[in-house]
Every structure is written in C-alpha cells, then in structure tokens.
C-alpha positions, 0 to 999 in steps of 0.5 A, a space after each residue: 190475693 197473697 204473694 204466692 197467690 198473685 206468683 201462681 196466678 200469673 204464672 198459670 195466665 201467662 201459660 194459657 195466653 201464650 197458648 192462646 197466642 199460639 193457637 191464634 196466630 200460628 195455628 189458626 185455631 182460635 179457643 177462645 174469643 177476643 172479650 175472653 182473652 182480653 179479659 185474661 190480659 187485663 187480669 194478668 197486667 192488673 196482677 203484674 202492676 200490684 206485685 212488679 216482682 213477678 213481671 217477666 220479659 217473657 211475660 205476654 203483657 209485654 206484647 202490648 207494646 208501651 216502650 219508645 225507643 228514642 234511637 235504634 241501635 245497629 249491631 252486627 250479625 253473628 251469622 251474615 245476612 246475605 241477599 238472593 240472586 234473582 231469576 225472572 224467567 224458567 230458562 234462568 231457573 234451569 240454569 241455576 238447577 243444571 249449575 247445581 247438578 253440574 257442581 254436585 254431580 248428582 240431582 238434588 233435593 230442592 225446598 220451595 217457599 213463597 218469597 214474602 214480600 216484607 222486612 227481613 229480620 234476625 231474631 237472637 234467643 238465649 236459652 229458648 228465651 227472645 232477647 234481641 231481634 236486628 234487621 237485615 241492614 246491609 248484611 253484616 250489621 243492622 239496626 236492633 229494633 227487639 221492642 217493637 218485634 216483641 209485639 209480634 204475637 206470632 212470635 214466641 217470646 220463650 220458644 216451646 218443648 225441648 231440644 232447641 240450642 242454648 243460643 240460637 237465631 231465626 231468620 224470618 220476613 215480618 209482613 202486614 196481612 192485607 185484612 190489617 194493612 186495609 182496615 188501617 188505610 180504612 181509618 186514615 182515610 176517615 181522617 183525611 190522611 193519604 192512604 198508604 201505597 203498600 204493605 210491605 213499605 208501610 210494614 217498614 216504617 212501621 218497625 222503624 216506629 219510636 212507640 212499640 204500642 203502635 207497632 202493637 195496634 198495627 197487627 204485623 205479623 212473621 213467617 219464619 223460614 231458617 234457623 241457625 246456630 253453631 251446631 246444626 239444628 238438622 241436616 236438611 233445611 226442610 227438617 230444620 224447618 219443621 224443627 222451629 215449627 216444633 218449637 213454636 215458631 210460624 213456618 208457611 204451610 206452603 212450603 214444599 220438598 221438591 224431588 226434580 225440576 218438575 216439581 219444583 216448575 210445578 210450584 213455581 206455576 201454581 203460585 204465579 197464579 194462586 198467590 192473589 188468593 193469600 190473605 199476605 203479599 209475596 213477589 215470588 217463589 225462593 228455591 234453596 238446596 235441601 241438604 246442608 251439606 251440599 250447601 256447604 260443599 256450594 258456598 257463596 259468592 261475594 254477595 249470595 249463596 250459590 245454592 239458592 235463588 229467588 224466583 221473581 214473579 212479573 208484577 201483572 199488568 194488563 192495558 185497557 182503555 180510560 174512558 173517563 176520570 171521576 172524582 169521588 168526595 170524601 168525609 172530609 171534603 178529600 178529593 180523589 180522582 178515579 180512572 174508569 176504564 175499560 173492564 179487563 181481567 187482572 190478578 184474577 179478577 175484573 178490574 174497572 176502576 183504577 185510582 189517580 190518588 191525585 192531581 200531581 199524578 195525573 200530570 205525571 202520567 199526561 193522561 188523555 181520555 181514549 189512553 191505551 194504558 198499563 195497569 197494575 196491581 203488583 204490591 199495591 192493593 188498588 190497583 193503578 195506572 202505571 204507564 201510557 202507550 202513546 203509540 195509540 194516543 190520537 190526536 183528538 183525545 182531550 187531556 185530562 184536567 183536574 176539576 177546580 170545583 167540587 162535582 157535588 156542590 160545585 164549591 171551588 176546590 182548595 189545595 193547602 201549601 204542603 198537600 197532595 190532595 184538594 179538599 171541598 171547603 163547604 163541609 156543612 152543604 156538601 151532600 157527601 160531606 154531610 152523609 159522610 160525617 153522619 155515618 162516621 158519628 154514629 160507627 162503632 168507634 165513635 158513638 156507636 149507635 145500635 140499630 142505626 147505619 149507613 143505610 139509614 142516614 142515607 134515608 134520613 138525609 134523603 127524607 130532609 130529616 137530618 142535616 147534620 149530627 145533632 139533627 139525629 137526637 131530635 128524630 121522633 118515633 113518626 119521623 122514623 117509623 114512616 121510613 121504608 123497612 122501618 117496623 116498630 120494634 126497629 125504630 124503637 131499637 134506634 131510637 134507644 140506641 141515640 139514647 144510650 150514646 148519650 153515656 159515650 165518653 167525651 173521648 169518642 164523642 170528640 173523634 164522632 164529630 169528626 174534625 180533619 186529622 183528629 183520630 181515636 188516638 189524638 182525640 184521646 190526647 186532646 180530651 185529656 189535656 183539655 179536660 172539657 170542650 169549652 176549654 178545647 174550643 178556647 185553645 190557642 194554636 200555641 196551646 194546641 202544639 203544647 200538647 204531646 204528639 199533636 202539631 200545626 197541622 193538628 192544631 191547624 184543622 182543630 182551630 179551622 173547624 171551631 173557628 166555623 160558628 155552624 159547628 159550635 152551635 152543632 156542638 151546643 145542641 148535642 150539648 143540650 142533648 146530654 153528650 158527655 162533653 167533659 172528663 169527669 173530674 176526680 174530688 179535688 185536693 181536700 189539704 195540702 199536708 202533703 204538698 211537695 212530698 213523693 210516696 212510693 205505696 206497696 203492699 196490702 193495706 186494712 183501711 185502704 186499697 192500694 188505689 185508694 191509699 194512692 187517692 188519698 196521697 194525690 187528695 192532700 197535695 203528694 205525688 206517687 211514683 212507682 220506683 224508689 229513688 233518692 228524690 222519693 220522700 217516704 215509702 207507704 209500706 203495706 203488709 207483704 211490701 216486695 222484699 227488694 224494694 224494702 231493701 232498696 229504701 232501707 239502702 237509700 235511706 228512704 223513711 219507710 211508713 206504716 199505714 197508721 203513721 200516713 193515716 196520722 199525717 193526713 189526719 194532723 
C-alpha cells in the first residue's frame, strides 16, 4: 500500500470506528461485533505505525490508552465548578421550588437528571476537537487528567455535525457501570486481591491511574449533562442538552422536562425505587431551572447555584436477625466471613446474605449471633452490615469469633503482617482450593478448555479422578465417558479440548497455574523477562522485584509457591504433557557488523519488508529506534520514506542509507 493509499485507508477506518464507538457506547446499537471492530483497530493501528505522518489525536487508536503520566497537572477552570445544595426530604424540595417561584414571581420549568454517582469532570474542545479534560478539584482549579478521559469511548474525541461553538466545555459524571465494576472484583478476587468496596471510589482511583492502557481495560464510562461557553449554546438547559446529544455526546435518556411541582415529585418518586434497576449507581435526583435566564436573574451563593438542587436518596436499609456467620474458601485459600441472616426484602430484592470482608470487621461491629442489625445496600454491590441495635442485643447471645482453622480441612489459618485477610495454607489438600484452581486452569483466559467447566471438575474431583491440574491430561476416554451426562461425542469434544491447550502461550499457561497476585497482566511481565519457566523457578527475590511493576509481594508469593516441591513436580508433569513452558526465542545474532549502531527504517523496501529489514539490523548487533535523534547513527531509507523525517536527518545530520548500501554492510 502506497502513501496515499494508507491516508485514504486511515481516513475511512477511522470514520467507521467512531461511528462504531458512537453507536455502542451512546446509542446502544451495536453493528458490528466485538472480533470485527477489533479487526478494523488492529488495521488502523498497524497503518498508523507504518506511515506516523498520518497518526491523528483524534484518531481511535488513541483510545487504547499507552500514555503514563508521572504527575497531573492542576489547571484552573474557565467556567467554576460549583457544588450543589442538598435536600433530603420533599418538604425541603418544596421550599427550594416555592423560593424560585417567590424570586421569579411566576412557576417555572424545571429539568430533572439521575444524580450519578461518579467523578465529576470538565472536558475543553477546540474546534470541535477534545484537548483537555480537568477534574472538579475544589471548584476553581483541578487536576488535568486528558490521557486517561481520551479512553473513554463514549466520549467524542472530535464532536459530530456543525453548529457547535470554536471553544466550548462539557461538564459530565464518569462513572464505572456495575457489569465492568463486577467483572473487575471478579479477577481480583481470583488472584487473591481484596475486592473493591464500590464504583464510584474505584472509578476515582482509577483516573488518578498513571497508565492510561488500565483506564482503557477498566470500561469507565460518562454521561454529560451541561454545555458551556462564552455565547449560549441555547436558551434553556434542556435545549442545550439536546444541543450536545446532536453533537455526539452521551446525555441520559432519563432526563426529563418537568412543567409543575408534581411532575417533578413524580420523578423523584419513580427513581427512589427504580434506580436499582440501571446497569450504573446514582444517590439521587438533581433538579435545576430550565430557563438561562432565570438562572441568570437567580445567581449564586458563595458556594452553589441558587437554581439548582440535588435530591439525595436515603441510602436503603433494612434490619433483620444474623443467625449465623459462615466462612467461604476461596481459590487461593482467602477466607471470607459471611452474615446469614434473616431473609428481608432490600433494594428490590431478598437479601439473605451479607458479606463480613473480614476478621477486623466483625470486631468492629462487636457482632453477636441473635443482633437485630442494619443492613445496606447503598453504593455497594453486596450488600453489608452497617450497624447493631444493641437495644435488642440479649445477655446470652454469643460473640462472634473469627474460626482459627479452615472450615474445610481444618488447617490452622494464617494471617500475614499487612493483610486483612486470613488464608488457608494447605493449598494442594484443601477441597476448595484444589476445585478452585482447577476451574480457574481450565477458564477462558487461562487455558481455555473447550467442553470442560466448572460442573465437570466438580465431577472429576468428586470421582477421585483428579487431584490436581496436571491430573486432567491423563484422563482416558473410559474415565470420562462413565461420568453422568457424559455421552461420546462430549467426551471426545473435551478430551480434544485438553488437547489443543497444550498450543497456549507460556503467558496463559503461567496465569492458568494460578500463583496468589499473579494475574494476565503480571504473568505477561513475568514470561517476558524470564523467558522460560526454569529460569522463573530460579529467580531470586532480588531478581524478581528487578522486573518492571512487580514488588515484594509478588516476588514473595512467586518464591512461596515454587518454593513447595508439590508444585514443581506439578509443573514438570504438565511439562511432560507438552504445556508450552517457554517464549519462543527469535534466531539469535548471526554477526556483530552492526554492534552498537541505532537505525532508524522508513519507507517501503524490494528485498525486505519492514519487519524483516528490522530483523535483519537486531540479527548483526544493531538496535532500532523509531524516532530520529542526534544518537541515531544512520537512517535505513526506503522508497516514499515521510518527507519530514528525511528533513529532520538531513537537519541532524544523520547518514541516510539505501537498502543496497545496509544490504552491503551486513554482507561485508
């Protein structure tokens, strides 16, 4: 593909996937699938990286995130942002409402919005294009954190259509929908990290993140809800905000135009109940004037609008009997207490459990079996114990006391220096340890077993046919064909399926084994540096912490588990199974011609591809860079090499060399 061929192509990929974004993410009417958008982003980013000159801020690779940012930098607003006055009660909305009526000397329009419950933020574009996005701060400055909001794929990098402003801002709410916020406590707790508490702290922590590829992977999302600028955008709010709908940006489709109190009591009323029916978080309803200019002729205090409000929902509770605390064992041997209580309807729905998180918990509640006590299910998912009415508390109700030993294999528990939580140590004997680790082998981001689950292992187990991962290669087609709901053609399907995971990457293979705190990303890290499981297995723990983002913890648990002589002889029989164990190594360095040399490779070549030409220069000793600096030795030029960086080595001074001439070093 030609120059103009790769301008055109990138051009029209990048118009399809922001539609697609668009219709995902704002509409909820998906096109396409996930594998064929994914296949038009590797396309793009592939044409983006062979020809820079045509990489664009706007582009939708940018959303993948990739940029680390060592410090945020705090900015001041343009336009202040202001916090809201609360009202809890309808006698304080009906003040606020007869206030405006009393000042205005007439009734009034109102717009009423779900009050999500995230992170404010300012968003500044430039011509219709996204240059700087700030957080609310203290109202007058905050931080700038425009790397990780670009991820957001919600949000328009340029805005659509015409009319819009030279500059304007969108205030909006970025929030975690509970679908991601639960898949991402999901894969911490396989790893043995502690759960979050709620979307809307962990939605903050996670724009603060230096590394704008995990606010990417996260799935945060943004609903708009004010657009300004030096000229009005409209004359009513609500018009305003069909205004940034027409531009392409996310408005809630629950906001509503209300004509009279009523109306807007009716709202409020519907959204008490209905709100644990969205797929987000909200702790209330915000009401705000419609015209601009009764705002204008309203104003502000010190500290708010006086023409808008927030209506703050009680957070639901309800009280019930504990009748007993259980524990429940996880994969990694994590102990988690769990409140059985009474059955009572919360939120919409029975709630008979309640988790304890831990030991610390339980003291501080000084929980008794027999409490009369609080439950919530406000902003957190599960819900939780939040107070006793120790006015009901008897004098024979037994304490609660956290178990020393674990309620499976009666293993004394322990409890490392720094941890909330207590841990089984009997990895290999517990029963849910090993049920556990089984089923996190065979899942989908691991090995990937096709026709085996979680059912099945139980099974397995129970049968005595396994006792650990490597047991599962030596299944026979009688072992498996004899078990319940087990015809021919299903065993035959799984036992192909153990089959083909003997082709996963060394990658999967060491997240599948299931080591405490190492997960997809740290296993990645891991297989890269050590290449192969041997020298992994060898590592000291100053070796270890050498490796980029992993830390004593890590280090620690990696040490503990290889440390066990069960696992290693695990390790070798899936070894002799055929895992892929190693990284596949490159051909090594055929000379050293090129040995301390830096090459910069553009353009389009006769006897190479570009990757192959860049094999070639790694092969006899030489580096590649991808930008041209004054520690570049030569510049490899190819046909239709970018004119700006011919003229930034021709400025530099860098030799620039055909394809003959590199083909004449290396041959000499």
């Amino acid at each position: 593909m030609n120059r103009e061929e790769a301008k055109v192509r990138i051009e029209v990929l990048s118009q399809e996937l922001e539609m697609h974004n668009y219709k995902y993410y704002v509409l909820s009417e998906p096109s396409i699938s996930d594998f064929e958008f994914d296949k038009k982003l590797e396309e793009l980013i592939a044409l983006e990286t062979e020809f820079p000159e045509f990489l664009s801020s706007e582009s939708p690779s940018q959303r993948v995130g990739g940029t680390v940012t060592k410090d945020f930098p705090t900015v001041k607003h343009k336009y202040p942002m202001m916090s809201l006055s609360n009202s809890y009660s309808k006698e304080e909305m009906q003040e606020f409402m007869a206030r405006i009526t009393k000042a205005i000397e007439r009734e009034v329009e109102y717009v009423c919005e779900l009050k999500f419950d995230g992170v404010a933020i300012g968003i500044r574009y430039v011509d219709g294009k996204m240059t700087q996005a700030i957080t609310r701060g203290d109202g007058v400055q905050g931080d700038e954190i425009t790397a990780n909001i670009r991820t957001i794929r919600s949000l328009p990098l340029q805005a659509k259509g015409s009319g819009y402003p030279n500059e304007f801002e969108v205030r909006g709410e970025v929030y975690f929908p509970r679908e991601n916020f639960d898949r991402l406590n999901r894969e911490r707790e396989e790893i043995g990290e502690p759960l979050y508490a709620n979307p809307r702290n962990t939605a903050s922590g996670t724009l603060k993140s230096q590394d704008s590829a995990v606010v990417a992977a996260r799935g945060l999302d943004c609903f708009l809800y004010a657009g300004l600028a030096d000229e009005r955008i409209a004359d009513t709010h609500y018009d305003s905000l069909l205004k940034l709908k027409e531009w392409g940006f996310k408005v809630s489709e629950h906001m509503r135009l209300c004509k009279s109190a009523e109306e807007v009591f009716a709202y409020l009323e519907k959204w008490d109940t209905e709100r644990f029916n969205l797929g987000f978080e909200i702790d209330g309803v915000v009401i705000k004037v419609n015209s601009l200019d009764d705002q204008d002729e309203l104003g502000f205090t010190a500290k708010s609008p006086r023409w808008a409000i927030a209506y703050k929902f009680a957070a639901e509770q309800a009280v019930t009997r504990l009748n007993e605390v259980t524990y429940q064992v996880g994969r990694t041997g994590a102990i988690t207490p769990v409140a059985n209580l009474e059955p009572v309807l919360l939120a919409g729905t029975t709630v008979k459990r309640a988790s304890l998180h831990n030991a610390d918990q339980i003291a501080k509640l000084d929980l008794h079996i027999g409490d009369m006590v609080q439950v919530e299910k406000g902003g957190e998912i599960i819900p939780k114990i939040v107070g006793v009415d120790l006015s009901q508390r008897q004098a024979d109700f037994p304490v609660v006391e956290f178990i020393h030993n674990c309620p499976e294999c009666g293993t004394e528990l322990e409890r490392k220096e720094g941890e909330a939580q207590h841990f089984c140590p009997n990895e290999l004997g517990c029963p849910p340890q090993i049920k556990g680790k089984m089923e996190h082998f065979i899942g989908r981001k691991a090995m990937d077993v096709d026709g085996l689950g979680a059912e099945t292992v139980q099974q397995f187990y129970e049968a005595g046919l396994v006792e650990n991962v490597a047991d599962l290669y030596e299944l026979t087609y009688e072992q498996v064909v004899a078990l319940d709901r087990m015809a021919d053609k299903s065993a035959t399907n799984l036992l192909a399926g153990l089959e083909a995971s003997k082709q996963v990457p060394f990658p999967r293979v060491l997240f599948a084994i299931g080591i405490r705190y190492v997960g997809e990303t740290v296993a990645k890290k891991l297989a890269k540096h050590f290449k192969n499981i041997d020298a992994l297995m060898a590592a000291s723990q100053e070796e270890l912490v050498a490796v980029d983002e992993i830390g004593d913890r890590i280090a620690e648990s990696v040490l503990h588990f290889f440390a066990d002589e069960r696992n290693r002889t695990i390790i070798q029989r899936l070894k002799d199974h055929g895992l892929q164990f190693e990284i596949e190594e490159a051909e090594g360095p055929v000379s050293n011609a090129l040995e301390g040399k830096t090459f910069v490779v553009s353009g389009v070549f006769s006897q190479f591809s570009r990757d192959e030409i860049k094999a070639e220069v790694e092969r006899h000793g030489g580096k590649n860079v991808s930008s041209i600096s004054k520690n570049t030795d030569y510049v490899l030029a190819g046909d239709k090499m970018g004119p700006s960086k011919l003229k930034k080595a021709e400025d530099l001074g860098i030799p620039i060399i055909s394809e003959e001439d590199f083909v004449g070093m290396i041959s000499a």
